[in-house]
C-alpha positions as CSV (number, residue, x, y, z in Angstrom):
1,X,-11.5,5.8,74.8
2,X,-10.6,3.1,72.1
3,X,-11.8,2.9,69.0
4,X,-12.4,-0.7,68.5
5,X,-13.5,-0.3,64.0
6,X,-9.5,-0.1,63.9
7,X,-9.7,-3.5,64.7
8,X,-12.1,-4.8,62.5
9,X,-14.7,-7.5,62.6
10,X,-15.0,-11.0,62.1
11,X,-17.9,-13.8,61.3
12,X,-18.6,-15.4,64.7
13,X,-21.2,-17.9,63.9
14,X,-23.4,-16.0,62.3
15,X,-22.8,-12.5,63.8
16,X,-20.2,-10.0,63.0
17,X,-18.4,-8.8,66.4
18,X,-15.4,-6.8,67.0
19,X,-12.0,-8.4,67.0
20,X,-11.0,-6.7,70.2
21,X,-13.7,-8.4,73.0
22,X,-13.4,-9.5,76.5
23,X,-13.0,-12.7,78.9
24,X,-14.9,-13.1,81.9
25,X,-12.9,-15.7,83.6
26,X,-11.0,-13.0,85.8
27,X,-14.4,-11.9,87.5
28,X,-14.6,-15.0,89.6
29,X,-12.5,-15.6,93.2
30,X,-8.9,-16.5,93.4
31,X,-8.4,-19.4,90.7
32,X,-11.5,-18.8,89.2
33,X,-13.3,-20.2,92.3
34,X,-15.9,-18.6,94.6
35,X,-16.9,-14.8,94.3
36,X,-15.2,-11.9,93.4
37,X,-13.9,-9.5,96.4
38,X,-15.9,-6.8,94.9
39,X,-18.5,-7.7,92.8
40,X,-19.7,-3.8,92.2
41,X,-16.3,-3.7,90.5
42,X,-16.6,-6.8,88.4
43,X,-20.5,-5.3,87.2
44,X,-18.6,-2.1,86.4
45,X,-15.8,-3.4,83.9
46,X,-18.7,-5.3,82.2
47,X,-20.5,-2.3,81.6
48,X,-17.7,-0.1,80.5
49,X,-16.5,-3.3,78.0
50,X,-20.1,-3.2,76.5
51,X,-20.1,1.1,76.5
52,X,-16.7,0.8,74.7
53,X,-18.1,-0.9,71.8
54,X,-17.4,-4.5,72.7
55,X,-19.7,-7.1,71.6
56,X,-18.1,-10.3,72.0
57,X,-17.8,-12.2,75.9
58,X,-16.9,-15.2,76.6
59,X,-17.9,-16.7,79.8
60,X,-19.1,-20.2,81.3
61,X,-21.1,-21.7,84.0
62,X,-17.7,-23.6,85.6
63,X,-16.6,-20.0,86.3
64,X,-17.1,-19.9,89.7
65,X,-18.8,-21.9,89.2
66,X,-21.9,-20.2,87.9
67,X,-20.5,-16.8,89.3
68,X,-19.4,-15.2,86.1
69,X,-22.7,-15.7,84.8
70,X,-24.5,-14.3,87.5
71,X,-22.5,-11.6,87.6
72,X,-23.1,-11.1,83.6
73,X,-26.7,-10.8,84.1
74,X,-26.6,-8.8,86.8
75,X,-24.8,-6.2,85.3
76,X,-26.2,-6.2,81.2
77,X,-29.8,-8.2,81.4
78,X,-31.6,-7.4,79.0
79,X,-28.5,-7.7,77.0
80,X,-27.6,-5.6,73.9
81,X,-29.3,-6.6,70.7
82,X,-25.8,-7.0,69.1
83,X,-24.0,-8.9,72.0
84,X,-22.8,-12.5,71.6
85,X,-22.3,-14.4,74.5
86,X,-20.4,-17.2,74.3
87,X,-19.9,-20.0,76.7
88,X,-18.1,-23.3,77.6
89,X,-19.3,-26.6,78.9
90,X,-17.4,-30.0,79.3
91,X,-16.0,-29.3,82.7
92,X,-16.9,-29.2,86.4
93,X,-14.7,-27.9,89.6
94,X,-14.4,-29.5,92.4
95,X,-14.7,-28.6,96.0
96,X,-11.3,-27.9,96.1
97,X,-11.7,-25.5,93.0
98,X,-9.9,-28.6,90.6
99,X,-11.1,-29.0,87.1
100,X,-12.4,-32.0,86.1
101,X,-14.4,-33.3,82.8
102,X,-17.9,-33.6,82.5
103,X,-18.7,-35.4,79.5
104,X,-21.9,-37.7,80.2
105,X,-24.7,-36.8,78.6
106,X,-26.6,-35.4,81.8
107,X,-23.7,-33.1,82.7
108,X,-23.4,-31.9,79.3
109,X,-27.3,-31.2,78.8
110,X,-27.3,-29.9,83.0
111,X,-23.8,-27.4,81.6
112,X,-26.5,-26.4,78.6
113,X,-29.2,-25.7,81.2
114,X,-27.4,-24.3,84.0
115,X,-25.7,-21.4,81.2
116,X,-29.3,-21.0,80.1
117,X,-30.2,-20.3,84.0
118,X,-27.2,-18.1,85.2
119,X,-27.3,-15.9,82.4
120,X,-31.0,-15.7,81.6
121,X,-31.1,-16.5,78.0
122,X,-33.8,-18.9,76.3
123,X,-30.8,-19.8,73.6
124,X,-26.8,-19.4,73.9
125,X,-25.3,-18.1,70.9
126,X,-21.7,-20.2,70.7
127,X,-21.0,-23.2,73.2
128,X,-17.7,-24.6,72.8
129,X,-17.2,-28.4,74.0
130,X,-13.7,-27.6,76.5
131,X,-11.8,-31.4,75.7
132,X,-10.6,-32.2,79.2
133,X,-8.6,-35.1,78.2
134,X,-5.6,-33.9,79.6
135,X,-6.3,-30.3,81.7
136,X,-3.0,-28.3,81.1
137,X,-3.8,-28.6,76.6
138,X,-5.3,-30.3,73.8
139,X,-4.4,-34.2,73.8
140,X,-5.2,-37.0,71.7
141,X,-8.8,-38.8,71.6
142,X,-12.2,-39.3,69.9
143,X,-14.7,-36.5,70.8
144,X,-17.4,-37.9,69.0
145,X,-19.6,-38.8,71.4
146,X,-19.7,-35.8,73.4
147,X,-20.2,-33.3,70.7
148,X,-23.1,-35.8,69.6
149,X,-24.6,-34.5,72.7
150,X,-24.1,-31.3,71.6
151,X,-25.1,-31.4,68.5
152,X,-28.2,-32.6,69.9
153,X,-28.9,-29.6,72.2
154,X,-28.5,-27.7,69.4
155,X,-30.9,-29.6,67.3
156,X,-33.8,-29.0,70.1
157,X,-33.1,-25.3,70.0
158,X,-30.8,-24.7,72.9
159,X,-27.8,-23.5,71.1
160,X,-27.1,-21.5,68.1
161,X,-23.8,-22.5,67.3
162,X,-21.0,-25.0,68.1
163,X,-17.3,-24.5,68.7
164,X,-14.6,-26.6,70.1
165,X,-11.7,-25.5,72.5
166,X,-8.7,-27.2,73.8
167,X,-8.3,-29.5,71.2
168,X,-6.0,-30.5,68.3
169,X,-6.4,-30.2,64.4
170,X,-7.3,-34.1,64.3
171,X,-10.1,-33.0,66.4
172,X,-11.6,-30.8,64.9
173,X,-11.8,-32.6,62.0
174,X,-13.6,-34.8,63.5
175,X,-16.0,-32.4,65.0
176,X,-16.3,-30.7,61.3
177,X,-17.8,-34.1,60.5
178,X,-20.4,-34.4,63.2
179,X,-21.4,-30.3,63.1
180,X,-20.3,-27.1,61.9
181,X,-18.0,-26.3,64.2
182,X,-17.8,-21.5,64.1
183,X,-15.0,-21.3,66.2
184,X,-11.3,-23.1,67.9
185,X,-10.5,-21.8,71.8
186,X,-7.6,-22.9,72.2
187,X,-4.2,-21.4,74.4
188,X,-2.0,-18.6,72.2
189,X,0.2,-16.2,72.3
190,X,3.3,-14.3,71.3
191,X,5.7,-16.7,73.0
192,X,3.4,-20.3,72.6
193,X,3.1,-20.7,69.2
194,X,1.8,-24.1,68.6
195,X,-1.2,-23.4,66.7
196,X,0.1,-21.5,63.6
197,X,-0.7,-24.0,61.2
198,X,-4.1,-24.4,62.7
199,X,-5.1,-20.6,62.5
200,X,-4.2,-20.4,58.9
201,X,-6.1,-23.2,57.9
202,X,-9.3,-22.1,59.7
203,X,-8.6,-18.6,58.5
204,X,-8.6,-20.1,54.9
205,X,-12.2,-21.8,56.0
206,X,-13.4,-18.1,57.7
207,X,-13.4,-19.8,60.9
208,X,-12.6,-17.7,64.4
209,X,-9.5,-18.9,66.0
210,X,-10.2,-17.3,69.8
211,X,-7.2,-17.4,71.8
212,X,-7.2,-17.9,75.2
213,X,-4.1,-16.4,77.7
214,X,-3.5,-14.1,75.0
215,X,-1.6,-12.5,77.8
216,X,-0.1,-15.2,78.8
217,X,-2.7,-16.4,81.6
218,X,-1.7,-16.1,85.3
219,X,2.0,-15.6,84.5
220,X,2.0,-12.7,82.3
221,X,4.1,-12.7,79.0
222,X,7.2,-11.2,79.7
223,X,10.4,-10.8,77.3
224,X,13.1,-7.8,76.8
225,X,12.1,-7.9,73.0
226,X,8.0,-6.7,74.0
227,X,9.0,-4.4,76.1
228,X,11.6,-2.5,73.9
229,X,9.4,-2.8,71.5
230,X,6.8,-1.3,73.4
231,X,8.9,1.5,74.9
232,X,9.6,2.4,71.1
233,X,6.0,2.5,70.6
234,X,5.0,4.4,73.6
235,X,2.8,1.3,74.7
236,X,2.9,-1.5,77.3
237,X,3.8,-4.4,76.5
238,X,0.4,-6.5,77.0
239,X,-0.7,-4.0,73.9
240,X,1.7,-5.0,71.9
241,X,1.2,-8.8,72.7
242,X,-2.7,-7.8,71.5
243,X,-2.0,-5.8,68.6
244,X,0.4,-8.4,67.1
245,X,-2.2,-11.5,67.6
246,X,-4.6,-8.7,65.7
247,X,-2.0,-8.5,62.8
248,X,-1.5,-12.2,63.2
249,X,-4.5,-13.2,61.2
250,X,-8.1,-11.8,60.3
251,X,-9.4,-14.3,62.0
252,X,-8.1,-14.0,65.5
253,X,-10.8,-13.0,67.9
254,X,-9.1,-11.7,71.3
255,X,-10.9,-11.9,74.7
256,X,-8.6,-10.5,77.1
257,X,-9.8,-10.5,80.9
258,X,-9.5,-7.8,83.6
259,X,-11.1,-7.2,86.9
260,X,-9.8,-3.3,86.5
261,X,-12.0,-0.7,84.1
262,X,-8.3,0.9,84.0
263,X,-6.8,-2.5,82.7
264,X,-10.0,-2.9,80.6
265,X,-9.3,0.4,78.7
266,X,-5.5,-0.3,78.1
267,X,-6.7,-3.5,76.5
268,X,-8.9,-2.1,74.2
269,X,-6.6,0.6,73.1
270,X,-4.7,-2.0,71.7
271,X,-7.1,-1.9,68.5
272,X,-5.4,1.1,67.7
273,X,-1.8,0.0,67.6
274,X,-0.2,-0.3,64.0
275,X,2.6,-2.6,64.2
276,X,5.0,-2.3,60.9
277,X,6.4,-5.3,59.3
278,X,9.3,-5.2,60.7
279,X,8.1,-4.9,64.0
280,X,6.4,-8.0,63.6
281,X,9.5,-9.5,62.3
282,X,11.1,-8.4,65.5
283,X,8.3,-9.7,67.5
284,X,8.9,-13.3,66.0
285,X,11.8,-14.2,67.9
286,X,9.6,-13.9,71.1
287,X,8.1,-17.3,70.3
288,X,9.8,-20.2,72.3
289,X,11.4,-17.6,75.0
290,X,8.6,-18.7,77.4
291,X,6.3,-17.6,80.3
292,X,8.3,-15.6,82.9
């Protein structure tokens, strides 16, 4: 069993969770569309995350859509006093399982309501606003008016706190003007890199940076470097990839998905890898290599 303390904590909002928590996206159908094939198996990975000690999930309503929610409730309602659940709106899929924005007002305040439904909750602890101005990462634009609508949900008591994911540092400075923003979602990882200057500067503000494919997504990271590396270290390679976004900065909050309780655990163990300096020196040259 892992022994997520090694990994330490971090200020999400206004709760402390673990550093090492867990996605939600993989408990959905094929391209995070329609149900699971075994739903008894997606229930029992969220019960063994919360049994290991994590305390951070991050989930939303366009899972599915509203299948990873359902499947949340199903499997921790009434849910842990110390659990933060935290969820994404700004998007809808369509019948054909695409991804497209939903950034009026009524399908922002329906996203609110529908994440309020699913999971059973009177309030939702984070909602980050997912940009969808260009679907494959963060592009240019104003997203002033629908965080407005946010900000607004938030005001009548719907949500606890605000984050933004998908978006670039011009946005959100522009969101830190309109609310507090507790948290950045955006993609990261050992080989894309893009972000560095962003983490730092919200680490220096104790801001969460949450990155998501820290895995690399649906096409697993893969380089010789990690996996020599992780030979030496009697690890796989995905652990290293984890530990060294742990090392990366205090404010890095990982949320790795897994349908498998066996994948789960191998995750977690990652909070108890100690990667050396010059390990992470090695490690460095990974960025730019790619996505095999």
């Amino acid at each position: 069993m892992s022994n997520l303390d090694k990994a330490g904590t971090f200020i999400l909002g206004d709760r402390n969770v673990n550093r090492l928590g867990y996605g939600a996206m993989q408990l959905a159908g094929k391209g995070v569309f329609g149900p699971p094939k075994d739903r008894d198996a997606a229930v029992a990975v969220l019960r063994a995350a919360v049994e290991a000690g994590v305390n951070h999930i991050d989930t939303s309503d366009f899972y599915g859509p509203h299948v990873t929610n359902q499947i949340i409730r199903e499997a921790l309602h009434p849910y842990p006093d110390e659990l933060v659940i935290v969820t994404k709106i700004g998007a809808m899929r369509g019948a054909d399982g695409s991804w497209n924005p939903a950034f009026s007002a009524e399908q922002l305040a329906q996203a609110v309501h529908d994440n309020l439904r699913n999971l059973d909750l009177d309030v939702l602890d984070v909602v980050n606003l997912r940009i969808m101005f260009d679907v494959h990462g963060p592009a240019e634009g104003s997203i002033e008016e629908p965080l407005a609508v946010l900000a607004e949900l938030q005001r009548k008591g719907l949500v606890r706190h605000i984050g933004l994911s998908n978006v670039t540092p011009t946005q959100v400075a522009e969101g830190r003007r309109i609310a507090r923003i507790v948290c950045v979602q955006n993609q990261y990882n050992l080989a894309h890199r893009q972000d560095d200057a962003m983490i730092d500067d919200l680490a220096r503000d104790g801001t969460a940076y949450v990155p998501f494919f820290p895995l690399g997504g649906f096409s697993p990271l893969q380089s010789s470097t990690l996996s020599d590396v992780a030979q030496r270290l009697g690890a796989t390679p995905m652990q290293v990839a984890l530990a060294w976004l742990l090392r990366r900065a205090p404010n890095i909050l990982l949320i790795p998905g897994t349908s498998s309780v066996t994948h789960l655990h191998e995750n977690l163990a990652a909070a108890e890898l100690q990667l050396s300096d010059a390990v992470m020196t090695e490690l460095e040259g990974v960025s730019g290599i790619g996505i095999a």
